[in-house]
C-alpha positions, -999 to 999 in steps of 0.1 A, spaced: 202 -95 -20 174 -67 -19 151 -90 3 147 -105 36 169 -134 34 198 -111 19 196 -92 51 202 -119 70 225 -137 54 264 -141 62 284 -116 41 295 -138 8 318 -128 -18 290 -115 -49 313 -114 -73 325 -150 -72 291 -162 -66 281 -143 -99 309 -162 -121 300 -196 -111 261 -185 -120 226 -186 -97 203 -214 -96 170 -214 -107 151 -223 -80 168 -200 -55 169 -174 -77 131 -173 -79 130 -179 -36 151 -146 -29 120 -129 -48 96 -142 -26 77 -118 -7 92 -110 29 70 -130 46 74 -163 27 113 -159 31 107 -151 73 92 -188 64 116 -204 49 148 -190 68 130 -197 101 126 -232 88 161 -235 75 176 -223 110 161 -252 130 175 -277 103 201 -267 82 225 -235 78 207 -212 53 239 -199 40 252 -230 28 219 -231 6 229 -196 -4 264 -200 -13 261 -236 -30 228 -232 -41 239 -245 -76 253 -273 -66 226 -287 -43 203 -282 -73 223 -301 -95 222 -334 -74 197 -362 -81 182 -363 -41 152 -373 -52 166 -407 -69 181 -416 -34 156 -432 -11 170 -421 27 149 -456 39 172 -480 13 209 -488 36 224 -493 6 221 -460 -5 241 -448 25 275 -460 15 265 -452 -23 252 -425 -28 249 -401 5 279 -403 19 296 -391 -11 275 -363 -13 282 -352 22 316 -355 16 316 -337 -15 296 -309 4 321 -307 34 348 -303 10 335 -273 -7 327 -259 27 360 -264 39 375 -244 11 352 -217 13 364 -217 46 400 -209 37 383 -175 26 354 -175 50 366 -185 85 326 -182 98 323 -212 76 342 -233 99 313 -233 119 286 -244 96 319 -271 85 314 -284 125 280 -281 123 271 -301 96 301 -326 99 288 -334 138 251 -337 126 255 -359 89 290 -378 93 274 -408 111 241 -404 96 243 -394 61 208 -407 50 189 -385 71 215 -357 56 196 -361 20 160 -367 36 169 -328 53 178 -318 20 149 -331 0 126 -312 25 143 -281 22 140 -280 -13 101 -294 -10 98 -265 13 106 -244 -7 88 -252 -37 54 -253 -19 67 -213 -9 73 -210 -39 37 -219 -52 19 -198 -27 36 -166 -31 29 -167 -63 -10 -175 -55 -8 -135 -45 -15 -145 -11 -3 -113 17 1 -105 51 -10 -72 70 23 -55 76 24 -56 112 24 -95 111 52 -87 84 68 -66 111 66 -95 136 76 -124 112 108 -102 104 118 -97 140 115 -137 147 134 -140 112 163 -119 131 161 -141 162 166 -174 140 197 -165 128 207 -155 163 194 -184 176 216 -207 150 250 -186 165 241 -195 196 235 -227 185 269 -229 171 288 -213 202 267 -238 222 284 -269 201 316 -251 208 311 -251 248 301 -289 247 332 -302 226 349 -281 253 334 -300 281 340 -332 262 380 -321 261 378 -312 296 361 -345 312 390 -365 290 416 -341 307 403 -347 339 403 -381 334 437 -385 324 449 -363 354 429 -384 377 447 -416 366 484 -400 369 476 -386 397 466 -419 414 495 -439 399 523 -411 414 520 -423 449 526 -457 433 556 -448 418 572 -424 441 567 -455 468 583 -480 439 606 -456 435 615 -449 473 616 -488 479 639 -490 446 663 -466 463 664 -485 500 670 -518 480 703 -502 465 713 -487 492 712 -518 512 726 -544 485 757 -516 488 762 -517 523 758 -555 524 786 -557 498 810 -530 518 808 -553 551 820 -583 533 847 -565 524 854 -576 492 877 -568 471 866 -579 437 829 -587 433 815 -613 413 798 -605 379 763 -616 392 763 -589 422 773 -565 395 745 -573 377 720 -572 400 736 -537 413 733 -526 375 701 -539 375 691 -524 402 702 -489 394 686 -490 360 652 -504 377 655 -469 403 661 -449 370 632 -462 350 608 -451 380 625 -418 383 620 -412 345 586 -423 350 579 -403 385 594 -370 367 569 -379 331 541 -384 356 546 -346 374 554 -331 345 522 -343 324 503 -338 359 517 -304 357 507 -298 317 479 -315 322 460 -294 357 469 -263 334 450 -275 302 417 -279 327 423 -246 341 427 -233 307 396 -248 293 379 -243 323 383 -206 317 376 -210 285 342 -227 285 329 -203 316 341 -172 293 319 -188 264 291 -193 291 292 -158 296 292 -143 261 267 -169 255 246 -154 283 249 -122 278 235 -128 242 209 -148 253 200 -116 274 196 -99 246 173 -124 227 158 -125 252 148 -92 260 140 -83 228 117 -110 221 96 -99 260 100 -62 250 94 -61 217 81 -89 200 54 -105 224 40 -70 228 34 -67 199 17 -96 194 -9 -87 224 -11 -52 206 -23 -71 180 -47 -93 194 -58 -62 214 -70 -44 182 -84 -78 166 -106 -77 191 -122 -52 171 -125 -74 140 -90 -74 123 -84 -105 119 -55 -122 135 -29 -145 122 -21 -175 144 6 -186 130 22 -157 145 14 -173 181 28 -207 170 60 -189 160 65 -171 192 54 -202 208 84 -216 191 111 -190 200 97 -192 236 106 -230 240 142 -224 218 149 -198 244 139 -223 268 159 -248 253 193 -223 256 188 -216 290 184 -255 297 216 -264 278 235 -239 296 221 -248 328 232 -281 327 262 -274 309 271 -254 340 261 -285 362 286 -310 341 314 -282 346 307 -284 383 309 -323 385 343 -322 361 360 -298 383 347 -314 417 362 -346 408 400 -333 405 417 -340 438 427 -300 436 416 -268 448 404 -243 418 429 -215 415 416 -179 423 418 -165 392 395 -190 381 362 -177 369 330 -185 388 303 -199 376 280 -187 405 266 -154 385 262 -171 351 243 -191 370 219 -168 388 213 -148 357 202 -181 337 178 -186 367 163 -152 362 161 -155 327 140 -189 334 117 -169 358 112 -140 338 105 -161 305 76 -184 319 65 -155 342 58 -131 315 50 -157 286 20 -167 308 -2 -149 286 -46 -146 279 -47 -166 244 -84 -158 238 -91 -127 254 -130 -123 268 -160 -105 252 -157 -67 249 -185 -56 268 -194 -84 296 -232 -84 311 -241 -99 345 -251 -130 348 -242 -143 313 -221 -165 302 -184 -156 285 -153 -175 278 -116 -174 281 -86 -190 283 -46 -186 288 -15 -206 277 19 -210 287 41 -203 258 71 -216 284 49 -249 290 77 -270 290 94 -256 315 68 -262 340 67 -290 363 33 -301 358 35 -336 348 25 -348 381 6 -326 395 -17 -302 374 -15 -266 388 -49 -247 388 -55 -207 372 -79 -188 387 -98 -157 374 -110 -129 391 -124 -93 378 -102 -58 383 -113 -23 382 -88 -1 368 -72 10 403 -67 -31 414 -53 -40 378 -28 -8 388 -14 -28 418 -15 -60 401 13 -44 378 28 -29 410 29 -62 427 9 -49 457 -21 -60 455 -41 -75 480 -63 -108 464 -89 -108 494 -105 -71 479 -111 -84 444 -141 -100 432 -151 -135 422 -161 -148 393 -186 -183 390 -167 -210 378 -135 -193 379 -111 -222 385 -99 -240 357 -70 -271 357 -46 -269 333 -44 -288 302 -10 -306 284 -25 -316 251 -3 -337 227 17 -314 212 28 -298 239 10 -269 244 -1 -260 278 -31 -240 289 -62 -242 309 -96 -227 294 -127 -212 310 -158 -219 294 -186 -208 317 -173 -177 332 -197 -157 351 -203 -124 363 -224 -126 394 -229 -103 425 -210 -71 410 -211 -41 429 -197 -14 409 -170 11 426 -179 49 434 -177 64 397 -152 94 385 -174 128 378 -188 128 351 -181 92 340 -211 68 323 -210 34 339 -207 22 302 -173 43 303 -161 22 333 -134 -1 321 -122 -32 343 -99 -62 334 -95 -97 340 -69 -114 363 -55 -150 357 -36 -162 387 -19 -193 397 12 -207 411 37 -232 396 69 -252 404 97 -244 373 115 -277 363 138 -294 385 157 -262 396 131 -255 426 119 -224 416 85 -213 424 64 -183 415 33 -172 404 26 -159 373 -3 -134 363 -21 -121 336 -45 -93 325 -67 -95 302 -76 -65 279 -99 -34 291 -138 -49 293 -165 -31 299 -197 -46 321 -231 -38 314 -265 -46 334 -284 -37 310 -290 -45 269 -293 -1 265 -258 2 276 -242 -18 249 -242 9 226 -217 28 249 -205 6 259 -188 -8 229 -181 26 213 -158 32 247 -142 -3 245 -135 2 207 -118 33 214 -93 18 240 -83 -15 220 -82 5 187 -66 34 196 -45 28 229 -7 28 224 16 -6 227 36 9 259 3 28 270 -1 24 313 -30 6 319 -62 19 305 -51 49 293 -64 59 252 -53 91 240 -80 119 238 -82 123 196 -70 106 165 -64 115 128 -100 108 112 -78 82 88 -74 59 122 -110 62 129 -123 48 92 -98 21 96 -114 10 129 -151 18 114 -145 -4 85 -126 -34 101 -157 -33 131 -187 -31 100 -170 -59 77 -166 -82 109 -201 -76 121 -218 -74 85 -198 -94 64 -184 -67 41 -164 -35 46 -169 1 40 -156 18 6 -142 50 1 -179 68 -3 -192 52 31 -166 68 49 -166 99 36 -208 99 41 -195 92 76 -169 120 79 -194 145 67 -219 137 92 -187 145 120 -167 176 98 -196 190 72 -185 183 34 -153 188 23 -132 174 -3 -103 162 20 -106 149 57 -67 135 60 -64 163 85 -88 162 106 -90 148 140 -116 131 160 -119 134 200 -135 106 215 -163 134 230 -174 135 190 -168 101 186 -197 85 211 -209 117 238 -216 149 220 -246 149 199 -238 155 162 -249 188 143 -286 191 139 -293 157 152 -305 144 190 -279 114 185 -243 113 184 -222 96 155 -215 66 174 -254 64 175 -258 66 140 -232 43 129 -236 15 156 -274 12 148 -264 12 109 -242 -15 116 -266 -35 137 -299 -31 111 -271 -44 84 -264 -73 105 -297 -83 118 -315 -76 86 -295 -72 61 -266 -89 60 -270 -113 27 -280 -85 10 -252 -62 20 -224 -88 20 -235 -95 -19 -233 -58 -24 -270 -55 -33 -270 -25 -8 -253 8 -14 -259 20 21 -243 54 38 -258 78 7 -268 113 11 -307 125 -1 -291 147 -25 -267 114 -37 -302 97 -37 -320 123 -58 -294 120 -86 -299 81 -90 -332 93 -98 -345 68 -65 -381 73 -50 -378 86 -13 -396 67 14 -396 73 48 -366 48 66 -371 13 76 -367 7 113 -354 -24 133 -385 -30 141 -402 -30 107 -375 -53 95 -381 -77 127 -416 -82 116 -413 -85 77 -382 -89 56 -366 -60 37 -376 -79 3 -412 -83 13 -418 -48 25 -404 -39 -8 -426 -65 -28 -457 -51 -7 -450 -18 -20 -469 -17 -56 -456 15 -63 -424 3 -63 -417 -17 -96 -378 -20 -104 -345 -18 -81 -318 7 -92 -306 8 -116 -331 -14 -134 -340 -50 -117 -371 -57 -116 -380 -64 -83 -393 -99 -88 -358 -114 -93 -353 -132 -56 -314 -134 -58 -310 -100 -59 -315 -101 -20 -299 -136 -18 -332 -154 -8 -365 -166 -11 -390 -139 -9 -418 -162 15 -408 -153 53 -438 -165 64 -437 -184 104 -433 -220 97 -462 -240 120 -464 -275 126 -497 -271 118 -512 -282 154 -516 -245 164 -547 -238 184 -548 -200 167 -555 -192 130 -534 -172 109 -544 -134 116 -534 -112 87 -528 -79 98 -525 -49 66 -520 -12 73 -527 3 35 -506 34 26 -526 69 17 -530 71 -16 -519 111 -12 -480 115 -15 -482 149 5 -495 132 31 -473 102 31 -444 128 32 -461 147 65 -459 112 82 -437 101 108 -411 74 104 -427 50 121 -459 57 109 -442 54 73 -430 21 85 -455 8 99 -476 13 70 -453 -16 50 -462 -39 76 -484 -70 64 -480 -93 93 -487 -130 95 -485 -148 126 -498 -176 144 -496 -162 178 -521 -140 195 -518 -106 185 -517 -90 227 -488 -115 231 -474 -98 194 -476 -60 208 -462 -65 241 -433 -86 226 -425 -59 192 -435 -26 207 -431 -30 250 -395 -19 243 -383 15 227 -377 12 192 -343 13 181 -337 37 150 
């Protein structure tokens, strides 16, 4: 199949499959998009063997499940166990061609055989399942291709899962063989001292009755002394037949444990060893990631959760596997213990399958101990932030009785270096207020522990790098706490960093701030040391960044003509600017051509006017926004000098353009007097509750009626002749509020 589930799929004869025809419904489900089938087969693994569906696909559509009711007894004798049987006897000769399917034959035999209603209810939800899949990839619903790329790596780790799964049933009928071998030896064993002392006493008897009967020195003996002789001889050969069964079975019997003994710790091992390798990739690969992910949402991409749940899930499967084997290990143990017998030396141990399960259970909650909602980009003293953390390997902690606490501290870069080194020393690092937090088991499961009044208080910053702007100063957080791992005794504490924050003291160091925190969690690479960001990107990367940051903040992206605006303002025009490159000294330090402000400038203040002041507008695409004067001049628009924040603070952008006579229609041709063109009612005027000891005070600034000078006046002069203000408060307490602080442009 040229699609996800094809991939991953057992190898099936086509060209049979092809003569006995494709069924509707799954013909349609192999076209679903890739991440609809990671779905599905993810949702197939956990309940029943995907390539069945696949293989007898038109047979399980032919059957009437929905007229059998999995809650009606009757219809268990009736109806559901002939279909099981009908199904295990189609897999089982497929399996004559197939031997893999003498796995999915076990599988589904051990699972249905003794409860074949809840056989049809799995069935009927499969094919529900897939119908509602069905429905919604047709709705043209999609996926950003790096949750693709995630969803197809879990996909892979499904099916792997299911083998193990599989190998797993293999080792436990194994162990079920074993205990009923070791139970058997354990009775012969006990009955041959029995016997050999029955038989031993059997022996003297006869040998005694013969010696009585040589000292009477008879002749001729009668027939009851031959009897009993006879009888007596056939008695000693019945136990001797039964002594040599008895040590011959005890014999084929201790070799049958030793050989399935072997056996299951050779499966153990295999089974490990693959395990390892889920493992691993899932640590390495697939929960990185992730955190890559939410790293660069943090700019405003948005981030699937579903993704989370699904690792979630993996994490506890893996969880599960290394709990199985662990106690699989245990019940070996106990069966071999119990034989009255010392192990032979060629025996394999189970002492290193053992250890490495044990790290694979430390390393799994250790580094699945992970920040769920990360903190604010930039951080200010003494404010208020939030975060939390979850264990994806919750189960697996002994928490139930007692409730470990997490605590949170602050890193600058060189601490968070020995945090990853393991060397760090926790009495340098700073506090945070109300940085303990108890940890949480809510009812389904999931564990965490959430911090929702974080604050940064007493910060004394560390000596800075030359050259470096304290709003280029990155730090991190650290979650720390210490926990007991199930019943196996194992304790260790688990931490985890948060991504790269910056902390500002003071509102005017936002700006940088954010532009040098937007760089790192954009731009920084997945396997990056800590806080490193490369120097330059392709400009491509940039508008990607740039238009997920505007559309998060304002409500609506950037099209192709904003960002090329933009790019000309970095590169000068051009046609083309796939080539070009952007270092982060362009990006937010260096002052951009002909202007006193750099780019970051320019487009962070854009952003913030759109957002403050003009986000219904802009989101309903009543704006244009990012044009050129000469892009201006062709749509025939009147210039004026530019709104600032501050003229927008005090009057509303429709109401400086309704108090503008000379303006009479929008472009192209609106008159301006239609309200919903700006999404609102024109009337911003400050609602009282009428007991206000001041009177309204009207405030106008007329515009010269000369357009020469109008054009000779500053910006805010321009602006501030829109202003009509009405107010109810004093107008001292108005200037010092609106015009104490530096006007942002």
């Amino acid at each position: 199949m040229a699609n996800v589930v094809g991939q991953h799929l057992a190898s099936f004869n086509r060209n049979q499959k092809a003569i006995l025809g494709m069924s509707q419904q799954w013909t349609q489900v192999q076209d679903m998009p890739a991440y609809f089938l990671s779905k599905l087969t993810s949702t197939y693994a956990d309940i029943f063997p995907i390539q069945i569906r696949d293989c007898f696909s038109v047979w399980i559509e032919e059957k009437p499940w929905n007229q059998i009711d999995e809650n009606v007894e009757c219809h268990r004798n009736d109806y559901a166990l002939p279909l099981l049987k009908e199904l295990l006897q189609l897999i089982q000769n497929k399996a004559k061609v197939i031997p893999e399917f003498k796995e999915y034959l076990f599988f589904i035999q051990n699972k249905y055989i003794n409860e074949p209603l809840h056989f049809v209810r799995d069935m009927k939800f499969c094919l529900n399942y897939e119908e509602q899949l069905l429905a919604k990839s047709q709705s043209n619903i999609t996926l950003p291709s790096h949750d693709e790329i995630i969803e197809g790596s879990l996909l892979q780790m499904s099916e792997e899962f299911h083998n193990l799964n599989t190998w797993d049933a293999g080792i436990v009928g194994g162990l079920k063989e074993l205990q009923k071998k070791q139970e058997e030896f354990v009775i012969l064993f006990r009955e041959l001292p029995i016997v050999t002392a029955y038989f031993k006493k059997a022996e003297k008897d006869i040998r005694e009755r013969v010696n009585e009967m040589e000292n009477l020195k008879s002749e001729i003996l009668n027939q009851s002394e031959t009897d009993a002789i006879i009888e007596l001889h056939q008695e000693v050969e019945k136990t001797r037949s039964r002594k040599e069964y008895i040590v011959q079975h005890l014999r084929v019997c201790i070799q049958q444990i030793w050989d399935l003994a072997n056996s299951i710790v050779q499966t153990l091992q295999m089974s490990v060893e693959k395990l390892m390798q889920i493992q691993q990739t899932f640590l390495d690969m697939d929960l990185p990631k992730w955190k890559h992910r939410q790293q660069i949402a943090c700019n405003g991409l948005p981030l699937d959760s579903s993704i989370l749940q699904s690792l979630q899930k993996k994490c506890e499967m893996l969880q599960t596997l290394i709990d199985k084997n662990l106690h699989v290990i245990q019940k070996l143990e106990e069966i071999l213990n119990l034989l009255p017998l010392e192990k032979p030396e060629n025996l394999p141990t189970t002492t290193t399958v053992k250890q490495k399960l044990a790290q694979l259970l430390v390393s799994l909650v250790c580094r699945t101990f992970i920040v769920e909602h990360q903190p604010p980009q930039v951080l200010r003293k003494d404010t208020k932030f939030e975060a939390s953390v979850s264990f994806l390997a919750g189960k697996a902690l002994n928490v139930q009785s007692r409730l470990p606490k997490v605590h949170a501290y602050i890193l600058t870069e060189a601490q968070a270096r020995t945090v990853l080194a393991n060397k760090f020393d926790k009495s340098t690092i700073r506090d945070l207020l109300n940085n303990e937090s108890t940890v949480e088991i809510l009812p389904s499961g999931k564990v965490h522990a959430k911090f929702k009044n974080l604050v940064l208080k007493d910060f004394k910053r560390e000596p800075r790098k030359g050259g470096q702007r304290i709003a280029e100063e990155k730090y991190c957080l650290l979650f720390d706490t210490k926990i007991k791992i199930g019943e196996y005794d194992l304790q260790t504490p688990l931490r985890a960093l948060s991504v790269p924050v910056i902390i500002t003291s003071h509102v005017n160091q936002e700006c940088q701030a954010l532009a040098t925190i937007s760089w790192d969690h954009q731009f920084s690479s997945q396997s990056r040391l800590l806080f490193e960001v490369p120097l330059s990107v392709p400009w491509q990367e940039l508008a990607n960044l740039l238009n997920a940051k505007f559309e998060h903040e304002a409500g609506r992206g950037l099209t192709e003509d904003h960002l090329n605006y933009l790019a000309s303002k970095l590169f000068g025009q051009s046609c083309d600017y796939s080539s070009c490159h952007v270092t982060f000294d362009m990006f937010c330090k260096d002052n951009m051509r002909d202007d006193d402000f750099t780019f970051w400038d320019l487009f962070y203040n854009a952003m913030r006017l759109t957002k403050d002041h003009l986000y219904v507008a802009w989101k309903k695409g009543n704006i244009e926004g990012f044009i050129s004067k000469a892009k201006a001049e062709l749509y025939g628009v009147h210039h004026t000098s530019p709104f600032t924040c501050k003229d927008l603070q005090i009057r509303s952008l429709p109401l400086l353009i309704m108090d503008t006579p000379k303006w009479t229609h929008l472009y192209p041709n609106k008159p301006k007097e239609q309200e919903h063109i700006f999404g609102g009612n024109f009337d911003d005027s400050q609602k009282t509750d009428g007991k206000s000891e001041y009177e309204k005070f009207i405030w106008t600034i007329k515009m010269s009626s000369s357009e020469d000078e109008q054009e000779d006046k500053t910006d805010q002069e321009c602006g501030a002749a829109l202003i009509e203000l009405i107010t109810d408060t004093d107008l001292d307490q108005f200037l010092f509020d609106n015009y104490e602080n530096e006007m942002v442009h």
